[in-house]
N, C-alpha and C positions, 0 to 999 in steps of 0.2 A: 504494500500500500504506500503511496504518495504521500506527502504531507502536504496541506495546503496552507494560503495563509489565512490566519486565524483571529477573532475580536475578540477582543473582553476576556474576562477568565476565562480558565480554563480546568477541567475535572479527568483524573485520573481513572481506570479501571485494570486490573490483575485479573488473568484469568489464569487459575494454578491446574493444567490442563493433565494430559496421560503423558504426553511424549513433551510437553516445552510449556514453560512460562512466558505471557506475552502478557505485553502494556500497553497501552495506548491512551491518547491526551485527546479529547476531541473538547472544540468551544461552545458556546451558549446554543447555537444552530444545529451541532452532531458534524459539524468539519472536522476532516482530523488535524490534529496540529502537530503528533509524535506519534512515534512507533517503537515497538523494539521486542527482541524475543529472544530466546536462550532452550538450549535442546533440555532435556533430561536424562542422562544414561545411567542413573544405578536402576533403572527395571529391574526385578528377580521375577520371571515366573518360570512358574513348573507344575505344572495340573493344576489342580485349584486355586494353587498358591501364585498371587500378586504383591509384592511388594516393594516400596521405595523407601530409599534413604531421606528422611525428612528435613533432614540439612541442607540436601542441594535442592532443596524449594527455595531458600532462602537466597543460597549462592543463584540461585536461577534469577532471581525475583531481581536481584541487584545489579546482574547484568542485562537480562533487559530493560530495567527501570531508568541506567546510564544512558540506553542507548536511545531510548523515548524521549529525556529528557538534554539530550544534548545540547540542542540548539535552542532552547527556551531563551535564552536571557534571562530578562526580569520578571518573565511573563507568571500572571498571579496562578499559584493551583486552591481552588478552592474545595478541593474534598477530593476524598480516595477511598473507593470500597474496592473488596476483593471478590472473587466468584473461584470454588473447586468442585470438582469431584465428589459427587452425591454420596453419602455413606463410607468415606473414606478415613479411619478414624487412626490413633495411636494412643499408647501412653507417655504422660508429662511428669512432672514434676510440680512442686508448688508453686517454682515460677517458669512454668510451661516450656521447661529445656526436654526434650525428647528424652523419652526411656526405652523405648523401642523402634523398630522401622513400622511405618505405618500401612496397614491394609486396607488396599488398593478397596473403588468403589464395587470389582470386583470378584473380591477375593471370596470363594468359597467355600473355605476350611471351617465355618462356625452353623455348618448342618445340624449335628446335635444342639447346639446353644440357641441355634433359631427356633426348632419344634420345642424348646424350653421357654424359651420367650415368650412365645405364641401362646403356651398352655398357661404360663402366669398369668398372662395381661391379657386374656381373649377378647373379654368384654371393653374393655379399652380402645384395643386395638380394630375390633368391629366397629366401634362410635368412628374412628378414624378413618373408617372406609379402606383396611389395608391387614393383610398378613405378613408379619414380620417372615423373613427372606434371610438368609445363607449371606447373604450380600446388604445386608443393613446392619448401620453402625452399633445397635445395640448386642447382637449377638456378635456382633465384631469383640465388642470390647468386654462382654463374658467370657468367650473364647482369650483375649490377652491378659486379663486377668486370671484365668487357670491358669494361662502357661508359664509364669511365672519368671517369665525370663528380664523381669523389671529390677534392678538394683536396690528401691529403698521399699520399708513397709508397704503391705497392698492400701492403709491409712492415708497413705500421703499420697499416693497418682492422683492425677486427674486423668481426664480424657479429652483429648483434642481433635477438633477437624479441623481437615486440612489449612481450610483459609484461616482458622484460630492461630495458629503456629504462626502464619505469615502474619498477622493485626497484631500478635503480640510483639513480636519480632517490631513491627514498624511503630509499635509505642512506648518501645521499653518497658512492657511491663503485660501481666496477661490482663486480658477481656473479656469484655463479654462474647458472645459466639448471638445468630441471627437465628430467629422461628427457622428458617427454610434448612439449614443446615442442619439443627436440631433435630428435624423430625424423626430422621430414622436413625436415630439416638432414645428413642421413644417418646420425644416432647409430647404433650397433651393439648394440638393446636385448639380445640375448643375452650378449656379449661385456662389454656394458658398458663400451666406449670408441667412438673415434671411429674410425672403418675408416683408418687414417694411408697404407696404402698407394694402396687409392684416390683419396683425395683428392689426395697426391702425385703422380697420374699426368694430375689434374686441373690440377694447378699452383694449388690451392691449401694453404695453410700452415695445417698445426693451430693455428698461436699466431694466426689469427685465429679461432678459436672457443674458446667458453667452456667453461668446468669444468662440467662436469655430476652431479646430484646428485637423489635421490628426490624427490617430491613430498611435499611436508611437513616434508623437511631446515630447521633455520633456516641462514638465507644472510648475515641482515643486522639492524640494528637500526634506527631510523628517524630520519634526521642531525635535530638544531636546525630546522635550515632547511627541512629538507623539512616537521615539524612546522609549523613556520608559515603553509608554502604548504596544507596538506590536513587542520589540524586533529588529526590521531591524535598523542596525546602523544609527544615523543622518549623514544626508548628502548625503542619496541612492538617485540617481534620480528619479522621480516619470513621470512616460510616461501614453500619455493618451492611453485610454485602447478602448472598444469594448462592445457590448451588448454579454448576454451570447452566444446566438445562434451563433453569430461572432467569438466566443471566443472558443467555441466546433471544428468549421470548422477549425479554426486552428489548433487545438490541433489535427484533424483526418486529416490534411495533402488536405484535401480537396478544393484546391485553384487554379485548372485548369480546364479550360472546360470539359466536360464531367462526372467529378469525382464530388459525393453527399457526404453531409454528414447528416445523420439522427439523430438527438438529442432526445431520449426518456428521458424523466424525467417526474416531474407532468403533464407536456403536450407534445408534438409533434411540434419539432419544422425541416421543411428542408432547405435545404442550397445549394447552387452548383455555378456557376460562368457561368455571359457569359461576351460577349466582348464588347457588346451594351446592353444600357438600355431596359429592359424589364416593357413591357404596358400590364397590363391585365385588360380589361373591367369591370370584376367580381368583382375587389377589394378584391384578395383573396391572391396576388401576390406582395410584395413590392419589392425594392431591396434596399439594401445597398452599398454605395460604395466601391470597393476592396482598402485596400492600396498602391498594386501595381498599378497597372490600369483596368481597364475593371467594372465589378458589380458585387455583389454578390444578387443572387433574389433568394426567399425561402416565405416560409410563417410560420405561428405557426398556430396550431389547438388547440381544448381545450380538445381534446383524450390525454390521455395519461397512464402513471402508478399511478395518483393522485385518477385515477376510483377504484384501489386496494385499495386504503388505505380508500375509502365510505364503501364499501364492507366487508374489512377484518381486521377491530379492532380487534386490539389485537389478531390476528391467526398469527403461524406459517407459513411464507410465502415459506421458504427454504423447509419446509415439503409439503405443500401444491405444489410446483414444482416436488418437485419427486414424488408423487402421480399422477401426470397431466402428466409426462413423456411417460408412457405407453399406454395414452387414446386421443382420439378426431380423428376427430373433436367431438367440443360441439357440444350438442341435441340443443341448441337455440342461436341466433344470438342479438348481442346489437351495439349499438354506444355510445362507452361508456364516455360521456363527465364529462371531471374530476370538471366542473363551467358550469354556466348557459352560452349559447350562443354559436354561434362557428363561426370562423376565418378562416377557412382552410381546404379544399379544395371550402367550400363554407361561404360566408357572412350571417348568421342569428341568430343575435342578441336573437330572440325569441326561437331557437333552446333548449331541451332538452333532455338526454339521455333516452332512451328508451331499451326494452330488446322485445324479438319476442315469446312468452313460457315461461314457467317456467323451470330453469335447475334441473338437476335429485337431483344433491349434490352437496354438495362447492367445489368440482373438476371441475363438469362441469361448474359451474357457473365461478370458475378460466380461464378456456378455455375461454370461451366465455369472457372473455373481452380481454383475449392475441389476441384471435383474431381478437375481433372489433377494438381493434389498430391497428392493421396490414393489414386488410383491407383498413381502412381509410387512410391508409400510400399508399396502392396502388390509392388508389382512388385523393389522392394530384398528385402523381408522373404521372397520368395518366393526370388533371389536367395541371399539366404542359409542358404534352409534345402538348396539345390541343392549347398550345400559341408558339409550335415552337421551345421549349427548348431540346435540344438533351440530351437523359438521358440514355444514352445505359453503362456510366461504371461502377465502381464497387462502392459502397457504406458503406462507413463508419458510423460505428453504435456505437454511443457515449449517454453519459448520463445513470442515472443507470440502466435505463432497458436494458442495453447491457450488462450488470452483468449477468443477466440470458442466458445460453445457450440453453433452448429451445423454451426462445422466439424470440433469433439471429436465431434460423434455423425453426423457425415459419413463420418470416420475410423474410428469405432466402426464403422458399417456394411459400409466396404467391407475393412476389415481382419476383419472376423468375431469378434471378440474384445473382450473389456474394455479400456477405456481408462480411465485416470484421470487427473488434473492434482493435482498437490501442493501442499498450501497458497501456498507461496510458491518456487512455478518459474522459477528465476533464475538464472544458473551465478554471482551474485554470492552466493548462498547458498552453493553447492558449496565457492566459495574461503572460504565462513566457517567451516563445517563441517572443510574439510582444515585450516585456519590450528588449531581443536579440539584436533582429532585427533592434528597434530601427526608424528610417527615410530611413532605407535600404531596401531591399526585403523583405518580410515580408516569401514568396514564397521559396525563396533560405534558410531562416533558419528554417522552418518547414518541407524543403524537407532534411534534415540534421537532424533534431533533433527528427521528429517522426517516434516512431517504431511500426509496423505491429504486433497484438497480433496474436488471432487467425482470421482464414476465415471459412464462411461455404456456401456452393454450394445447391444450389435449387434443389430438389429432385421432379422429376414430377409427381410421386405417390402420394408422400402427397398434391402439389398443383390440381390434379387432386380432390381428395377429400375433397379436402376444397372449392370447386370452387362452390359446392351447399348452401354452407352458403352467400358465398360471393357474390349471384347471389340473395338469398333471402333479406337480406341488401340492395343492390341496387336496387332491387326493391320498397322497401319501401320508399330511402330515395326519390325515382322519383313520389311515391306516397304522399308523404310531401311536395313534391315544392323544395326538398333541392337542387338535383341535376337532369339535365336535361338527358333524354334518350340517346343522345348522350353520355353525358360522363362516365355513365353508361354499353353503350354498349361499348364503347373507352377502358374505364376499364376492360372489362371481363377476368376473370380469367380461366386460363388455356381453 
């Protein structure tokens, strides 16, 4: 991304992503003014197992933070939230110094701790609209507290998410932590506290989790020191921030009834808004609280563009797109799960990716995962209109596989509807926009600050033709147990 030039203040966003930390400064309008970004390589996985070193968030954080703010000048920053990785949790310390590495959003080694979870807090967690998951922060962190691989008394940990680590890091001092990160941590989004009797029955102690507070609350100011390390002058206010997927919906203006927003990255994550809490039986369906009012309900799958990067080490990906331009549909059909399990459209932990044939060449084989994403994508949204959810408008397509232009009108087609990409689709916008906004609409300054990139219209010809892949796919997954006939048939394409 360009930097243009820019008026007035200007508002910071972190977004603490899988593979890189990225910043960006955009002004009162959503121009950007800075940029900057920094890889991640301590990854561990190994089957279930996700984890990262929570220090190079930090070291990440400060090298892109330099590089966004290099050319500033004098120019003012008036607030900084951060946005991570949903469910991503570790242990701390009293002043929030890491005790262990942290489990990733989808790590899923805390199987037995979740079916514990769920039995403690059922009734809770049914008010919630949601079944605690292998991959949510609270069974994350019963699972690290068994394992005991923490240095001082289990009395003294806290537990931190991701963007926690970074807010305290940037205010010398720990924080408070945001409802949206919180949740699957077990927060009590109706109640507004921590469920104390569950957890208690859990054996663990509310005084290791953190205060909780709205997205956009200020938490902190930003210490000497940490100015030093990241560039943002001391003294910026530091606002609580959002989970990524929360943090994309912003950034795509996606904050009214009817209007989605689709986050492709390593996974699939959807988004959209209603006015009443949404319940879905399945547990495939959470929601998040809106900052304005109402919910926001969405779910993540473990489809995504991360199946690209199993597949295509070290290939030209931008070549391999123009090759794939002129062809398909693919000769065979996948569901291409980027990790063991899957979340979304349906719960099955045991799930894994599969392909239906052998493809011809690494073009077909390219196809066929653009568009066992896009399937899957239909097959969520069909999902959710089965619990009532009105999904009739247009759809904002964020994260990087919205980079690619033939997988937005790949999308386009098999979803039947308009898709758009927003100028600048980044959840590190989202958290520039919230840092804005501030305790105010969250709504009013996203509908001001985000700009409409391109669109592309569903072409019935090619949904027409894709509709025999996509009929072959759901068959199979009704032959797996994954998804029922109904939704299957609910879903049919074209």
């Amino acid at each position: 991304m360009t930097a243009v030039s820019a008026s007035g203040s200007l508002t910071a966003g972190i977004d603490l992503g899988t593979q890189s930390v990225k910043v960006m400064l955009v002004d009162e309008d959503g121009r950007l003014a800075g940029s900057g970004s920094s890889l991640l390589t301590s990854v561990r996985r190994a089957g279930a197992t996700h984890e990262q070193d929570p220090e190079e968030w930090w070291r990440a954080v400060g090298e892109a933070s330099r590089k966004a703010t290099a050319n500033l000048g004098d120019s003012e920053i008036a607030g900084v939230a951060v946005c991570s990785t949903s469910g991503t949790v570790l242990l701390g310390d009293q002043c929030g110094r890491p005790l262990t590495s942290a489990l990733m959003y989808d790590d899923g080694r805390a199987g037995d701790e979740a079916r514990l979870v769920q039995d403690a807090g059922e009734e809770t967690w049914t008010s919630l609209g949601y079944e605690m998951q292998a991959s949510f922060g609270l069974p994350k962190l019963l699972w690290l507290l068994r394992s005991g691989t923490y240095s001082v008394p289990r009395t003294s940990v806290k537990v931190l998410h991701q963007a926690d680590l970074v807010c305290s890091r940037l205010a010398g001092e720990p924080v408070a932590t945001d409802w949206s990160h919180a949740l699957k941590t077990g927060y009590d989004l109706l109640s507004e506290c921590w469920p104390t009797a569950v957890l208690e029955s859990l054996n663990v102690s509310e005084a290791a989790l953190p205060s909780v507070v709205r997205p956009g609350s200020t938490i902190g100011e930003v210490h000497e020191t940490a100015a030093a390390h990241c560039g943002l002058p001391a003294g910026t206010p530091i606002l609580a921030g959002m989970t990524d997927g929360c943090a994309a919906q912003i950034s795509a203006g996606a904050l009214a009834e009817c209007r989605w927003n689709s986050v492709l990255g390593t996974t699939l994550v959807l988004k959209g808004v209603t006015s009443d809490l949404l319940r879905d039986p399945n547990g495939a369906v959470y929601s998040h609280r809106h900052p304005d009012e109402g919910w926001l309900p969405g779910g993540a799958s473990n489809v995504g563009a991360g199946a690209l990067s199993r597949y295509f080490v070290g290939h030209d990906l931008a070549d391999l797109q123009r090759r794939a331009a002129g062809r398909g549909p693919a000769t065979t059909v996948s569901y291409p799960l980027a990790s063991e399990g899957e979340r979304f459209p349906f719960v099955r932990p045991e799930a894994r990716r599969f392909e239906l044939g052998e493809p011809r060449d690494e073009v077909d084989r390219y196809l066929m995962i653009l568009e066992g994403v896009a399937f899957a994508e239909r097959l969520c949204f069909a999902h959710l209109e089965t619990l009532g959810v009105r999904i009739s408008g247009p759809v904002a397509l964020t994260g990087g596989g919205a980079r690619s232009r033939l997988w937005s009108q790949l999308r386009a087609d098999v979803l039947g509807r308009t898709v758009y990409t927003p100028q600048f689709a980044e959840p590190a916008v989202g958290m520039a926009i919230l840092a804005r906004a501030g305790t105010g609409s969250v709504t009013d300054a996203a509908t001001r600050m985000v700009r409409v990139g391109e669109r592309f219209e569903p072409d019935q010809n090619r949904s027409e033709r894709l509709a025999g892949n996509f009929s072959r796919l759901t068959q199979e997954l009704v032959k797996r147990g994954y998804v029922s006939t109904d939704l299957a048939n609910h879903a049919k394409l074209a």
